[in-house]
KEZA-811007 format. One line per 4 residues: number of its first residue (from 1); their letters; for each residue x, y, z of C-alpha. Coordinates in nm, 2 decimals, always signed. Layout:
NUM = a = X:Y:Z | ...
REM end
This chain:
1 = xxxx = +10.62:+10.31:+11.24 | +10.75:+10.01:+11.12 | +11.13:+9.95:+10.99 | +11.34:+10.00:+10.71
5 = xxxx = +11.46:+9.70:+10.56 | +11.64:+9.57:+10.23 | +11.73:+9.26:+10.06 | +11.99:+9.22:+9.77
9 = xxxx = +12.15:+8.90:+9.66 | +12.49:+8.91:+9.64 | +12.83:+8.72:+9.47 | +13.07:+8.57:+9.80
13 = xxxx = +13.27:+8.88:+9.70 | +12.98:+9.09:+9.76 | +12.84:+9.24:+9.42 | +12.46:+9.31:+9.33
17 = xxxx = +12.51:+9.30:+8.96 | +12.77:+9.25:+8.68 | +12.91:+9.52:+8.47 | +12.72:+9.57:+8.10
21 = xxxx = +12.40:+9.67:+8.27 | +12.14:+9.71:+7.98 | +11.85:+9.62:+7.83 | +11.87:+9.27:+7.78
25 = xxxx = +12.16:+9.21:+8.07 | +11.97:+9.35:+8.34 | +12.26:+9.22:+8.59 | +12.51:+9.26:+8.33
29 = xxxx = +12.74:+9.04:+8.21 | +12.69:+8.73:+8.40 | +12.43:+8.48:+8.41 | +12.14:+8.62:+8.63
33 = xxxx = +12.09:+8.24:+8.80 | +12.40:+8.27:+8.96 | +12.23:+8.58:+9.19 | +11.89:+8.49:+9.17
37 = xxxx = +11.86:+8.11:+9.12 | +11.79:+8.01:+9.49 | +11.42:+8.24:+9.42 | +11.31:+8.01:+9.14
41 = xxxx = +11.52:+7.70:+9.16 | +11.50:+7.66:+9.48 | +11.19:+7.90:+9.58 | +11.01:+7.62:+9.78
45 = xxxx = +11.33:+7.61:+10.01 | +11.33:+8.00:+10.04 | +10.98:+8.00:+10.07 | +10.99:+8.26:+10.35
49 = xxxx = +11.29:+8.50:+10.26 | +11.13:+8.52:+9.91 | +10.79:+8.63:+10.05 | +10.94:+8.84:+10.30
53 = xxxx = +11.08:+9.03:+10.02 | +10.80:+9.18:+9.88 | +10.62:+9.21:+10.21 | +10.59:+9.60:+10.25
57 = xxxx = +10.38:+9.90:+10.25 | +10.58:+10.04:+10.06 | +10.91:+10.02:+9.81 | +11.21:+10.24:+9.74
61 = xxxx = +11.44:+10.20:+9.43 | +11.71:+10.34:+9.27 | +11.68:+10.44:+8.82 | +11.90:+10.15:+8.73
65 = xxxx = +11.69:+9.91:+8.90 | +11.35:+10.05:+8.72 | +11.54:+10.00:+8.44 | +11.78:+10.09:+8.15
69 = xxxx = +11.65:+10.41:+8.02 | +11.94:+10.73:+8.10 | +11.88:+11.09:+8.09 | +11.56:+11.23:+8.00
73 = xxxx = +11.23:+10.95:+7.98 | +11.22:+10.97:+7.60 | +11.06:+10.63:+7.60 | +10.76:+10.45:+7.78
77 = xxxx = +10.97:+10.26:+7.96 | +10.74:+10.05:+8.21 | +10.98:+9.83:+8.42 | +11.18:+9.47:+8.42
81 = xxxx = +10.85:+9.32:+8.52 | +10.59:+9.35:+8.23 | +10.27:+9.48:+8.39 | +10.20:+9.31:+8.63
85 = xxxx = +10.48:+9.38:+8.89 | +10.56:+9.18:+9.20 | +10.56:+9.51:+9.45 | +10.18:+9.60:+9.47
89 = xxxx = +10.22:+9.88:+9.66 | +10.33:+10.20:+9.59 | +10.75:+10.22:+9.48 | +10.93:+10.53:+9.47
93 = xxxx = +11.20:+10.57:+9.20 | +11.52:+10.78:+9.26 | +11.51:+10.98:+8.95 | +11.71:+11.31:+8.84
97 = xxxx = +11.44:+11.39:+8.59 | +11.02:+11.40:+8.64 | +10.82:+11.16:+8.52 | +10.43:+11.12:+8.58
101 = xxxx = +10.34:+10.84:+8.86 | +10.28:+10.50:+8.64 | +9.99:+10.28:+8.76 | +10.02:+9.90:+8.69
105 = xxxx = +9.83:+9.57:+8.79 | +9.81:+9.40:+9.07 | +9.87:+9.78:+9.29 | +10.19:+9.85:+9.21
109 = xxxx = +10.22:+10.23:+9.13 | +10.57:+10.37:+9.02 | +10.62:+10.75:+9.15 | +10.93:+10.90:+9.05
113 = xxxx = +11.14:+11.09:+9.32 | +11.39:+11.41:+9.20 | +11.44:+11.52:+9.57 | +11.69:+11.26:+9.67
117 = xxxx = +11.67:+11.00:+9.96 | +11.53:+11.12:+10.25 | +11.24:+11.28:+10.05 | +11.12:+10.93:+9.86
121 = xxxx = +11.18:+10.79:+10.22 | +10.93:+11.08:+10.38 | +10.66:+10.94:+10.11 | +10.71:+10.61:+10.14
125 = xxxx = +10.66:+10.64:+10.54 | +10.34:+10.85:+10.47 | +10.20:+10.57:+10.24 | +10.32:+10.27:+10.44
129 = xxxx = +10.17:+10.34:+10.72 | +10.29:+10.11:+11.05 | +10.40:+9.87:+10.77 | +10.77:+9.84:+10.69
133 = xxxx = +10.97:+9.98:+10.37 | +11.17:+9.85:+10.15 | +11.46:+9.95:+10.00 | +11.48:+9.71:+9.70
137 = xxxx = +11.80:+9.81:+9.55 | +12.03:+9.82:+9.32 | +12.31:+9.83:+9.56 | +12.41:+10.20:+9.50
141 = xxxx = +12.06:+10.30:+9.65 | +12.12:+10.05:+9.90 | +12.45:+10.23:+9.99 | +12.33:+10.57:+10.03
145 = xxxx = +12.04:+10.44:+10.25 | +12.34:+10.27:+10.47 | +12.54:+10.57:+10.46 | +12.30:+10.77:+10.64
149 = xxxx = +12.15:+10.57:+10.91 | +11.88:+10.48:+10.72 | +11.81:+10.11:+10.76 | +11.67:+9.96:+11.00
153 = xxxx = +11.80:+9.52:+10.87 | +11.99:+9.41:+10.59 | +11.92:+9.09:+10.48 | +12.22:+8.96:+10.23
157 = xxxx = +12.15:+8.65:+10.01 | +12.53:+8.56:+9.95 | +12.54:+8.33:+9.68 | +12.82:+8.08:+9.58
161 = xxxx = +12.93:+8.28:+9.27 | +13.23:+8.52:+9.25 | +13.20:+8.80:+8.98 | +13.49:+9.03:+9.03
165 = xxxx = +13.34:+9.36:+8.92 | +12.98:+9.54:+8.91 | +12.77:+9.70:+9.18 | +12.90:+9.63:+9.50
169 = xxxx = +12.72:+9.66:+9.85 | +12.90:+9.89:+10.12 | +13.10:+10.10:+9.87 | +13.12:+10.45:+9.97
173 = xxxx = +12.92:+10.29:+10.30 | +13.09:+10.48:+10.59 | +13.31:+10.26:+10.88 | +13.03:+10.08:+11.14
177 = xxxx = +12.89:+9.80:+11.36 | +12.65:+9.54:+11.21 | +12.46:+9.30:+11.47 | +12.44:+8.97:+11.31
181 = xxxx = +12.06:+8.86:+11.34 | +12.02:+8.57:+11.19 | +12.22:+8.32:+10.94 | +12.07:+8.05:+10.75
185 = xxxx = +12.21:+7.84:+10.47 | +12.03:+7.67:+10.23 | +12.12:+7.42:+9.90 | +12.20:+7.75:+9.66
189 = xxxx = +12.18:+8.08:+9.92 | +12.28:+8.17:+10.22 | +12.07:+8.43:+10.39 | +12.27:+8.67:+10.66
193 = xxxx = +12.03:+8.91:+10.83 | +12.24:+9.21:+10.99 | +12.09:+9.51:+11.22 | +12.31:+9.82:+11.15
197 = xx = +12.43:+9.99:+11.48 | +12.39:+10.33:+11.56
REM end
């Protein structure tokens, strides 16, 4: 069975996102480079935490990171990614309402999860196979995953931005040790990979 794994990019305070998520803020209220620069900017520098991020059998992630749609699906509402996403594998949505699965190109199937964590976890296990899962985000999902034992490494991508407010990683996240894995700094990232101990 292979691990449990998530990456996010955070602010040096530790935020995800901005507040104002919507449509056309996905991170809200910031500019998006500040988070995510080092992946494009920078991407042949980062070559192998970029890759490694979308290297899964299968992905986990949380409504607000599909995208901006609340309450019942009363729109076609197909993803950040236009249709062509970068998972191509199967991702499992944390959703309070059903929706029909959502095939796109390139293998990337959206299924959308009413039964909470541990059930879109049981799925993604039976699809990924000995392959490892990802929990992609935002950092709420992130949280609960943390707050139950769930992952197996957390790799951080602490940018040199502060935001002050937004989605922030280890809220509600319960007292415990992490084992520093790995650290290594680059021109716009640095990337901190930490075991969680149990």
């Amino acid at each position: 069975m292979g691990k449990v794994f998530s990456d996010l990019s955070v602010s040096a305070d530790g935020f995800a996102t901005g507040v104002g998520q919507r449509e056309d803020a996905p991170f809200g209220d910031i500019d998006e480079t500040w988070l995510h620069g080092w992946m494009f900017e920078a991407g042949e520098e980062n070559r192998a935490e970029v890759d490694a991020i979308v290297d899964s059998g299968a992905t986990i992630m949380g409504r607000n990171m599909f995208g901006p749609v609340r309450g019942e699906w009363n729109r076609d509402w197909r993803g950040w990614w236009g249709p062509n996403p970068p998972y191509h594998n199967d991702v499992f949505v944390l959703t309070h309402y059903p929706r029909d699965s959502l095939e796109m190109e390139g293998g990337t199937t959206f299924h959308f999860v009413t039964d909470g964590i541990h059930a879109a976890l049981e799925r993604a296990r039976a699809v990924a196979g000995d392959r490892d899962i990802s929990v992609a985000g935002g950092a709420r999902t992130v949280n609960q995953f943390l707050a139950e034992g769930l992952i197996d490494e957390l790799r951080l991508h602490v940018t040199a931005c502060v935001l002050g407010a937004g989605e922030r990683i280890f809220d509600g996240v319960p007292p415990q040790r992490l084992e520093r894995v790995s650290v290594r700094a680059t021109s716009l990232v640095t990337h901190v990979t930490y075991r969680p101990l149990r």
